[in-house]
LUMPA-592147 format. One record per residue: residue number from 1; residue in three letters; y, x, z of N, C-alpha, C in turn. Coordinates in steps of 0.1 Angstrom, whole numbers, padded with zeros to 4 digits. Atoms other than C-alpha are relative to their C-alpha. Layout:
BEGIN
i_aa_n_yy_n_xx_n_zz_ca_yy_ca_xx_ca_zz_c_yy_c_xx_c_zz
NUM_Ala_Y_X_Z_Y_X_Z_Y_X_Z
...
//
This chain:
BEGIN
i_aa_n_yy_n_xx_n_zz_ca_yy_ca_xx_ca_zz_c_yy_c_xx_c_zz
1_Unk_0003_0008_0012_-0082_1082_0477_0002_0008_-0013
2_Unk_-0002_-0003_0009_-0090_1095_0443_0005_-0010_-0012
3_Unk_-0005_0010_0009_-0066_1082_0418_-0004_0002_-0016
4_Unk_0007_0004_0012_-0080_1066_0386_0011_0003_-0004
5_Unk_-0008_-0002_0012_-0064_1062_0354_0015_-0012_0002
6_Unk_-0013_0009_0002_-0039_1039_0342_-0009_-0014_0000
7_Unk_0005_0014_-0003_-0041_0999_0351_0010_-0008_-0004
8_Unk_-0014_0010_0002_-0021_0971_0332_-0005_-0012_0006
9_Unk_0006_0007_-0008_-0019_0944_0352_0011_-0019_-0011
10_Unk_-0007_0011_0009_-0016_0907_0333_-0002_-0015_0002
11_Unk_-0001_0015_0000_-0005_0875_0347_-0004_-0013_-0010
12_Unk_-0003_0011_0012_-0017_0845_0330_-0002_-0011_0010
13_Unk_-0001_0017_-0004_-0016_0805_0330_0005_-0009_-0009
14_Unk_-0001_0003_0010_-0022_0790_0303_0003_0006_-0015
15_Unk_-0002_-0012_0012_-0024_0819_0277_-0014_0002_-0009
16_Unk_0020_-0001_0006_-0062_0810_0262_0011_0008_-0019
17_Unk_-0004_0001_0011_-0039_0814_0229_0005_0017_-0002
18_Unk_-0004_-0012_-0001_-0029_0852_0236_-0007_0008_0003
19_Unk_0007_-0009_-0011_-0048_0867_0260_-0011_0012_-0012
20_Unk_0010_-0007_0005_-0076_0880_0234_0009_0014_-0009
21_Unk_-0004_-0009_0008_-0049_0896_0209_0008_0010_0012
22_Unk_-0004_-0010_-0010_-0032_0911_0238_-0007_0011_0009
23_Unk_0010_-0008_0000_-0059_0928_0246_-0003_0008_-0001
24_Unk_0003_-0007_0010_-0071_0939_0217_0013_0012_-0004
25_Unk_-0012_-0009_0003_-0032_0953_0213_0003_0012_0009
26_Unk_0002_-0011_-0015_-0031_0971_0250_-0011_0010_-0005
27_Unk_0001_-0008_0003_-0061_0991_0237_-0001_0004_-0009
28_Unk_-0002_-0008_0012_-0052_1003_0205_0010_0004_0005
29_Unk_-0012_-0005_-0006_-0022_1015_0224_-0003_0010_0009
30_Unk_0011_-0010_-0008_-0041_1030_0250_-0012_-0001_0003
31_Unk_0015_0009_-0003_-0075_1027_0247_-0005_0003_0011
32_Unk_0008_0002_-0008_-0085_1043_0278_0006_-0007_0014
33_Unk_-0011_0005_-0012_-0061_1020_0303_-0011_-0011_0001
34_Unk_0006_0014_-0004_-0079_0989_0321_0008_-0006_0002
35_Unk_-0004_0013_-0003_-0066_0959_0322_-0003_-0011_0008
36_Unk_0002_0012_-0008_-0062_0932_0352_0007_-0014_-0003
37_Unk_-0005_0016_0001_-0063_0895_0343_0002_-0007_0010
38_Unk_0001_0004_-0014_-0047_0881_0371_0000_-0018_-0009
39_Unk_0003_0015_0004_-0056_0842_0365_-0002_-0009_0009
40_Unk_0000_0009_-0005_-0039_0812_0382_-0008_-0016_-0002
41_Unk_0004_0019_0005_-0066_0785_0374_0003_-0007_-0009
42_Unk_-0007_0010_0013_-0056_0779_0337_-0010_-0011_0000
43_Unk_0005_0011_0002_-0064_0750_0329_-0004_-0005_-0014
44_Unk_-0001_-0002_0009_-0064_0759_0294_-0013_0009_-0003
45_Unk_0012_-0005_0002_-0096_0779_0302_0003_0019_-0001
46_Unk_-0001_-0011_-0003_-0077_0815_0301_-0006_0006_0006
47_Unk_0007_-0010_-0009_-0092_0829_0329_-0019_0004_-0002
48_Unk_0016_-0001_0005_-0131_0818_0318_-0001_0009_-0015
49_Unk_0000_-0004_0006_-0122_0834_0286_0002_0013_0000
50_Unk_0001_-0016_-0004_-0112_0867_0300_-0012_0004_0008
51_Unk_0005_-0004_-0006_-0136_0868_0322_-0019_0003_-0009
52_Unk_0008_-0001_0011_-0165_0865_0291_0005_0018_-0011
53_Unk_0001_-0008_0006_-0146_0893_0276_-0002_0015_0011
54_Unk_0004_-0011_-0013_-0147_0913_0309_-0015_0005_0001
55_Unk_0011_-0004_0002_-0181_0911_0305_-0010_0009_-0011
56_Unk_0000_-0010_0009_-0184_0931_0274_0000_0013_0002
57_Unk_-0007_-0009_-0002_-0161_0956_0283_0004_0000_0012
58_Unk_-0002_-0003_-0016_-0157_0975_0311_0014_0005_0007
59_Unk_-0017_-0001_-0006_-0118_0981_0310_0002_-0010_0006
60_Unk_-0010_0014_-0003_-0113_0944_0316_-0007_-0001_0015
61_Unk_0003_0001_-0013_-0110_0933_0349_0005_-0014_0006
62_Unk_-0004_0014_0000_-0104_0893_0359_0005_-0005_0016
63_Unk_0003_0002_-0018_-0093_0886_0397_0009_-0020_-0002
64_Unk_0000_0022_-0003_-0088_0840_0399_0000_0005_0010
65_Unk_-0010_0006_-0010_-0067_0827_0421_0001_-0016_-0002
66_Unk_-0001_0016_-0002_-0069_0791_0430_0011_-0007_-0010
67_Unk_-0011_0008_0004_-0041_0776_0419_0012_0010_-0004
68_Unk_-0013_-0006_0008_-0006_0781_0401_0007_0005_0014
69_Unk_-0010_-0006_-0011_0018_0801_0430_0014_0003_-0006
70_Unk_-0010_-0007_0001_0043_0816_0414_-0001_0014_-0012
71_Unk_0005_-0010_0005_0047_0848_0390_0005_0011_0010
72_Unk_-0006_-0012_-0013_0059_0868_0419_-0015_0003_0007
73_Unk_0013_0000_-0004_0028_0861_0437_-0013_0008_-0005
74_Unk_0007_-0007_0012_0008_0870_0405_-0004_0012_0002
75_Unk_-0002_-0020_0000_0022_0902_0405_-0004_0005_0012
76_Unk_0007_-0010_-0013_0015_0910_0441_-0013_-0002_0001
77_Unk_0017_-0003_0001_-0021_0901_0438_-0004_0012_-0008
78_Unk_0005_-0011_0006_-0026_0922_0410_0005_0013_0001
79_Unk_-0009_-0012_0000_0000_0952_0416_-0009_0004_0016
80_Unk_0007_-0001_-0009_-0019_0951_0450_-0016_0007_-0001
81_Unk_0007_-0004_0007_-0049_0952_0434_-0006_0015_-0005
82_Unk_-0004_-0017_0009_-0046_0983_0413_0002_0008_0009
83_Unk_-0001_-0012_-0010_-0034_1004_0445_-0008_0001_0007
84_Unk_0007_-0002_-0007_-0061_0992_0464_-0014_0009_-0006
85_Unk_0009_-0007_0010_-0083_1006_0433_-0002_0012_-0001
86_Unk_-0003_-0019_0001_-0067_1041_0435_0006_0001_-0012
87_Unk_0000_-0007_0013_-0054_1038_0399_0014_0005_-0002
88_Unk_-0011_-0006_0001_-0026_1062_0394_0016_-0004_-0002
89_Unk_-0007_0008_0006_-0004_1044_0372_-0002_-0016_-0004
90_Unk_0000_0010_0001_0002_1009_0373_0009_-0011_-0009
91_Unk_-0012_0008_0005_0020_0985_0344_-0002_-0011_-0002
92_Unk_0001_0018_-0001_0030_0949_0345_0007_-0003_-0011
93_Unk_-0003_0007_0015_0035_0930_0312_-0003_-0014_0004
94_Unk_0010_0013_0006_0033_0895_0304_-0005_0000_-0011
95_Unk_0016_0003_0002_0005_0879_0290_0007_-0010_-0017
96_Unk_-0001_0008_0010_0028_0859_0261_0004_0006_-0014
97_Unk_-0008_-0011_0011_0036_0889_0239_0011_0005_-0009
98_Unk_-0016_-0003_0005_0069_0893_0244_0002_0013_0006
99_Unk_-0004_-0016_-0005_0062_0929_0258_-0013_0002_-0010
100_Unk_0012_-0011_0010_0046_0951_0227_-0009_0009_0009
101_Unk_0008_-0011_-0010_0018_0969_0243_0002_0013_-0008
102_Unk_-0002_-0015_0009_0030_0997_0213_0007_0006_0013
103_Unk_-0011_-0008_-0007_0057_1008_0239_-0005_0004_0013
104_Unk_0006_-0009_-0007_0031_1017_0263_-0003_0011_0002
105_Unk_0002_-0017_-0004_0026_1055_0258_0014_0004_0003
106_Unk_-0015_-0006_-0003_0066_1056_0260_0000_-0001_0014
107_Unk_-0003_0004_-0013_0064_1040_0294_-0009_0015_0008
108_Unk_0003_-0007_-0008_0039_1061_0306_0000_0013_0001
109_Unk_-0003_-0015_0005_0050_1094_0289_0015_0004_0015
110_Unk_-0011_-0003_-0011_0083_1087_0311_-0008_0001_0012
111_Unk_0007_0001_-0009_0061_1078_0341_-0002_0015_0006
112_Unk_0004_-0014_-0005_0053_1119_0340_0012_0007_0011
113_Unk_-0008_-0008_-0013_0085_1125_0359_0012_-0010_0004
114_Unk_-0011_0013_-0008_0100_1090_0373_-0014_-0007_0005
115_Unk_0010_0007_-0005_0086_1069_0399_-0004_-0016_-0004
116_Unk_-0002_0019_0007_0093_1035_0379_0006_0001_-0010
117_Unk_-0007_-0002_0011_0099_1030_0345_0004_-0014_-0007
118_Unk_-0006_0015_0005_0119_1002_0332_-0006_-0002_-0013
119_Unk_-0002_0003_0017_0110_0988_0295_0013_-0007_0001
120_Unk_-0021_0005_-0004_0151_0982_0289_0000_-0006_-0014
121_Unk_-0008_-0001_0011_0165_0959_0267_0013_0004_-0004
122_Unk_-0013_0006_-0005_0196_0964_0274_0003_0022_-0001
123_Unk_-0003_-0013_0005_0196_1007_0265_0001_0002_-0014
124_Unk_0004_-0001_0017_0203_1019_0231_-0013_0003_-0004
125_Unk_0015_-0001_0003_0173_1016_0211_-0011_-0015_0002
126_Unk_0009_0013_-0004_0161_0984_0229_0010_-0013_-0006
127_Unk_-0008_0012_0005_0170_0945_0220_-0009_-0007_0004
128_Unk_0007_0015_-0002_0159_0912_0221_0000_-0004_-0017
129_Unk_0005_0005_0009_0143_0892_0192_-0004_-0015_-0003
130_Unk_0003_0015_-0009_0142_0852_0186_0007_-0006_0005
131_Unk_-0011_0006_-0007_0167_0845_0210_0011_-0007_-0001
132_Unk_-0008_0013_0000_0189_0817_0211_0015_0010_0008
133_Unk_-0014_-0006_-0007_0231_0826_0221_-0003_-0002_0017
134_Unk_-0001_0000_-0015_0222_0810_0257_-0008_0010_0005
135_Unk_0007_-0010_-0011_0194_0834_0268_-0001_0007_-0002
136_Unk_-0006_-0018_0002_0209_0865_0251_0011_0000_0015
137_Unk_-0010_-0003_-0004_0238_0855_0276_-0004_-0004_0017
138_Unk_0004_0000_-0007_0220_0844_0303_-0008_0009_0005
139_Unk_0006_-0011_-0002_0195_0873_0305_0007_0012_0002
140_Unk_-0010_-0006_0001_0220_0897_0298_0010_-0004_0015
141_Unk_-0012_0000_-0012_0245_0884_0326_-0010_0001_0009
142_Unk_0010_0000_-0014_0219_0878_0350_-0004_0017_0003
143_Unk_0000_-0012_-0002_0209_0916_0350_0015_0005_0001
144_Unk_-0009_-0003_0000_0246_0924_0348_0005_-0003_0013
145_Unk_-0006_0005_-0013_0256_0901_0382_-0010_0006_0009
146_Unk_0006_-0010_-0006_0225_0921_0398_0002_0012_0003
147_Unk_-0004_-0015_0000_0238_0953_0390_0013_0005_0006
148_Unk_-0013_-0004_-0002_0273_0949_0399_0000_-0003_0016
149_Unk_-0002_0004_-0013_0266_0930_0433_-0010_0010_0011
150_Unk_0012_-0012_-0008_0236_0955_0444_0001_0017_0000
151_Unk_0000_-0012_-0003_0250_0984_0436_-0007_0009_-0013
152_Unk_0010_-0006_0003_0223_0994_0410_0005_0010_-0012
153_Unk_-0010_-0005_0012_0234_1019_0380_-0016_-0005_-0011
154_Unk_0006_0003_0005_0201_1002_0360_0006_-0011_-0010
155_Unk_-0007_0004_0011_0210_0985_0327_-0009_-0018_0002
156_Unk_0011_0010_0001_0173_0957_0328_0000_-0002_0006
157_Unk_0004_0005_-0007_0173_0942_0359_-0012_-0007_0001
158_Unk_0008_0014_0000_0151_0910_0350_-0012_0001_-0004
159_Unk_0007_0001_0004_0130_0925_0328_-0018_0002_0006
160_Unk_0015_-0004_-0006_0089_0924_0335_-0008_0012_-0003
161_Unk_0010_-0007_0005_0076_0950_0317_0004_0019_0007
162_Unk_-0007_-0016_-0006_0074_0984_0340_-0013_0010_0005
163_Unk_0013_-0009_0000_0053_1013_0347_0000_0006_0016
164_Unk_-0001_-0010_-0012_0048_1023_0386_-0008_0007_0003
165_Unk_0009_-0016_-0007_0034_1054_0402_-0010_-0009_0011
166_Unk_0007_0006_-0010_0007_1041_0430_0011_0006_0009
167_Unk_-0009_-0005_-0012_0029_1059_0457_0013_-0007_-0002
168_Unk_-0008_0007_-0002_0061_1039_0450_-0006_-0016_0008
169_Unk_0005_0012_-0002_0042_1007_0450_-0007_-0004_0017
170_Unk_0006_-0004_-0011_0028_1019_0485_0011_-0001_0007
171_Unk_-0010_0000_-0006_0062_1026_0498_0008_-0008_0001
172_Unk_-0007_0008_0001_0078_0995_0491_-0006_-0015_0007
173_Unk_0008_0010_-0001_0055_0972_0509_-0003_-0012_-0006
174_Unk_0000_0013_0014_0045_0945_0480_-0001_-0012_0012
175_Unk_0003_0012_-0003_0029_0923_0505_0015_-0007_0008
176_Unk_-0010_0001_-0007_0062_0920_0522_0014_-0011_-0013
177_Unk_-0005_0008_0004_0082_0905_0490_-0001_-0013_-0005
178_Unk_0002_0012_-0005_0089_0869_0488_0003_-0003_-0013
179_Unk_-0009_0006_0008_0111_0866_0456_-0010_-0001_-0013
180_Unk_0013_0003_0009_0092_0853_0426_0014_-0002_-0018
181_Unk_-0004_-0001_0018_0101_0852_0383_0009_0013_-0002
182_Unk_-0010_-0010_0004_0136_0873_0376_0004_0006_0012
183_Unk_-0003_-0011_-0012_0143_0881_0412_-0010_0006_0003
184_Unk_0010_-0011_0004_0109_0896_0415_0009_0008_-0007
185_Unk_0001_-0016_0011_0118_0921_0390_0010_0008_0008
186_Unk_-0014_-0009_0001_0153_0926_0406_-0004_0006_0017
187_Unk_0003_-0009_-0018_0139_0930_0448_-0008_0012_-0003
188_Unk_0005_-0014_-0002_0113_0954_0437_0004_0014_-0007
189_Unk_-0005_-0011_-0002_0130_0975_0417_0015_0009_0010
190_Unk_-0012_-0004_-0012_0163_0975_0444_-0011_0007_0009
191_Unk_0006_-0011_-0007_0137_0986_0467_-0006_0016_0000
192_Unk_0008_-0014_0011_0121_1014_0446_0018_0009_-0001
193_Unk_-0012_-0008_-0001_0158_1027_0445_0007_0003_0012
194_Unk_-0001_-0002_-0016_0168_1026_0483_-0008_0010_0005
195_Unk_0010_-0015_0000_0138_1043_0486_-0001_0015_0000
196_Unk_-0004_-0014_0006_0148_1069_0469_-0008_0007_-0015
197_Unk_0008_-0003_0010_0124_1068_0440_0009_0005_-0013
198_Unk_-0005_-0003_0012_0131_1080_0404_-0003_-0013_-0010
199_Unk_0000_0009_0010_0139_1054_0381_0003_0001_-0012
200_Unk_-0002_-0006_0020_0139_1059_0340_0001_-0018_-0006
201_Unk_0000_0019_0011_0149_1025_0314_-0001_0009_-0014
202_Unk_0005_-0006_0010_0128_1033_0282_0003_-0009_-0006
203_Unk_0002_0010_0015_0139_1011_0250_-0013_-0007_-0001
204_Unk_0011_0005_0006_0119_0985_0242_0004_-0015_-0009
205_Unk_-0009_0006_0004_0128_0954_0219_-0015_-0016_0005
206_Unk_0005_0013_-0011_0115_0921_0239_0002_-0013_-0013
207_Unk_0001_0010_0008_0102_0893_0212_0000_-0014_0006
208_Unk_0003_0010_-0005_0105_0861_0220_-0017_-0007_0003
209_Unk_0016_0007_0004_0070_0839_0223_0001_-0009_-0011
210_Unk_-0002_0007_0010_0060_0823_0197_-0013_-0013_0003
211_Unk_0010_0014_-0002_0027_0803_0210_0003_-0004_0017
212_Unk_0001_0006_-0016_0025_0783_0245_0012_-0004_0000
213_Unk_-0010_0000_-0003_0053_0776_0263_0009_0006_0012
214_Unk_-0003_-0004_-0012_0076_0792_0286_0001_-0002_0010
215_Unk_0009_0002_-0014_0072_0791_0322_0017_0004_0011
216_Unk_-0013_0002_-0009_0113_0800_0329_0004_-0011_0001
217_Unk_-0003_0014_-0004_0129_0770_0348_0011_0005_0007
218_Unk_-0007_-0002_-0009_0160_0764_0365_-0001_0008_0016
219_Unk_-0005_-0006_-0013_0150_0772_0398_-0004_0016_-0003
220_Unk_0006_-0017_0003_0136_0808_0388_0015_0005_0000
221_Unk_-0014_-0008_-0002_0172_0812_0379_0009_-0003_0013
222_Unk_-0002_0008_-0012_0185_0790_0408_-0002_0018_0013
223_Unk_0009_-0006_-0011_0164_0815_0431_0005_0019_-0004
224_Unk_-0005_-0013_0004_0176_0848_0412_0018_0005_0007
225_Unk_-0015_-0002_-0007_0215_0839_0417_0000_0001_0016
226_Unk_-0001_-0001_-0016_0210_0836_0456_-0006_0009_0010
227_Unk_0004_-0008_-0009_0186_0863_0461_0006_0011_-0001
228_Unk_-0009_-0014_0000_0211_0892_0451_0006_0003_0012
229_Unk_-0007_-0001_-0012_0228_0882_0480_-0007_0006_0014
230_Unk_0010_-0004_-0004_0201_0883_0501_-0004_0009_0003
231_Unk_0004_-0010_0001_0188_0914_0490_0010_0011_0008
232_Unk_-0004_-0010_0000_0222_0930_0496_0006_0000_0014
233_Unk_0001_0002_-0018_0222_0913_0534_-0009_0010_0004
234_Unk_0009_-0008_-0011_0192_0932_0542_0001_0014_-0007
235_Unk_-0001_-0015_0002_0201_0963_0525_-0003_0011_0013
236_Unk_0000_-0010_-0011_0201_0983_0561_-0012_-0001_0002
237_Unk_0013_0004_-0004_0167_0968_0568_-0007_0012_-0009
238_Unk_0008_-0005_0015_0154_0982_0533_-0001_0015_0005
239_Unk_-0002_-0017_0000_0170_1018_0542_-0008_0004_0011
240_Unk_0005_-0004_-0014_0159_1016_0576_-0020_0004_-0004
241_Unk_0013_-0002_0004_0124_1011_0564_-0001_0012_-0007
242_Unk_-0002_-0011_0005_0129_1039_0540_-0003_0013_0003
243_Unk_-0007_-0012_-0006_0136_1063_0563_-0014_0003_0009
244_Unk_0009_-0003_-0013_0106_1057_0585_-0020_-0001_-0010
245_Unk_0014_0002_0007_0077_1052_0551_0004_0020_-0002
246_Unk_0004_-0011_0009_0064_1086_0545_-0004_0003_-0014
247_Unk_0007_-0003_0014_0064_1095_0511_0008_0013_-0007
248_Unk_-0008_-0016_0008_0077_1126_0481_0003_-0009_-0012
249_Unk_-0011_0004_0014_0103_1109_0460_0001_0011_-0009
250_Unk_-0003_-0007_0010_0112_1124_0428_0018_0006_0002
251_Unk_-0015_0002_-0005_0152_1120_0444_0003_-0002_0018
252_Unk_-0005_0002_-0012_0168_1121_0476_0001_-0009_0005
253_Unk_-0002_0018_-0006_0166_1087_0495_0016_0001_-0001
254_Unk_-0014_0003_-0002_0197_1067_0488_0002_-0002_0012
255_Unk_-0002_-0001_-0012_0224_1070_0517_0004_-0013_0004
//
């Protein structure tokens, strides 16, 4: 497989009100990166709108999906996607522009010698913006009760916005994870670290949204507190797999 360039991959549903400036911001950031509109059937007309601008331009790329699933799901369509494409580097942002596409060349500048790169709020340099006392303390602990019960020495567990190598994303079998919103974030990168990959958290300062509405809900968190546990049940599973994917980490598979 010859690997292409760089591919941001961008869940939406219900984002007719973003999608265009987010865009337009991805490439003035990088202009030669493509972008995949993954699109659960807005209903709001997102998907028909991206796919009019796809037609313009030949970075954009639109893959519809029946119906709403999940943002876990999302992400494995399109993070799927992208490897099946060959494109080198793969980053996942949402679509409501609470991840700056500016902090894109940072991600992928680290990318040169890590196999996953966190956007961190939660390293010096990065922050949150917007935010209400409850979901500085909720977001914040929730990566914190991940980190302490899994073992992980990563600061961002939760956050969406990250840059993978195609060969991590191969080694971790996508189709295989189940966990969807904030545990998404936290099974694939626990795997990516069992693995043995190289992991980097690059500053980045995470704005709130300001149009649409958000799409976190109890159970996302519900489903986050229960799957740490989970995760750290099948821990042997994970290594065992590990041990038997062929790949060239940047690091020594964890023991």
């Amino acid at each position: 497989m010859v690997a292409k360039g760089t591919l941001v991959v961008v869940p939406t549903y219900n984002e007719i009100d973003n999608i265009e400036t987010l865009l337009t911001r991805i490439h003035v950031a990088v202009p030669e990166a493509h972008v995949l509109v993954v699109d659960d059937n807005s209903p709001d007309g997102t998907g028909r709108l991206a796919q009019q601008i796809a037609a313009t331009d030949p970075r954009v790329h639109v893959l519809h999906r029946a119906g709403k699933e999940g943002l876990g799901r999302a992400y494995v369509a399109g993070l799927t996607w992208g490897v099946q494409k060959g494109y080198g580097r793969i980053v996942q942002m949402d679509a409501d522009l609470s991840h700056d596409p500016a902090a894109l060349p940072s991600l992928l500048a680290a990318s040169d010698t890590h196999d996953l790169v966190l956007g961190s709020r939660y390293v010096a340099g990065g922050g949150t913006c917007n935010w209400g006392w409850f979901r500085r303390v909720l977001s914040r602990g929730g990566s914190l009760y991940a980190k302490l019960i899994l073992g992980l020495p990563q600061n961002d567990l939760t956050g969406g916005f990250k840059c993978w190598r195609r060969e991590t994303l191969e080694a971790i079998h996508l189709e295989t994870v189940r966990a969807d919103g904030y545990s998404f974030q936290i099974e694939t990168t626990y795997r990516a670290v069992l693995h043995g990959f190289s992991v980097a958290e690059v500053p980045i300062l995470f704005t709130d949204r300001v149009d649409g509405v958000s799409k976190m809900d109890k159970r996302i968190v519900r489903e986050a507190v229960t799957m740490v546990w989970r995760l750290r049940a099948g821990r042997a599973a994970i290594l065992q797999d590990a041990r038997e994917t062929h790949h060239a980490p940047r690091t020594k598979p964890a023991n």
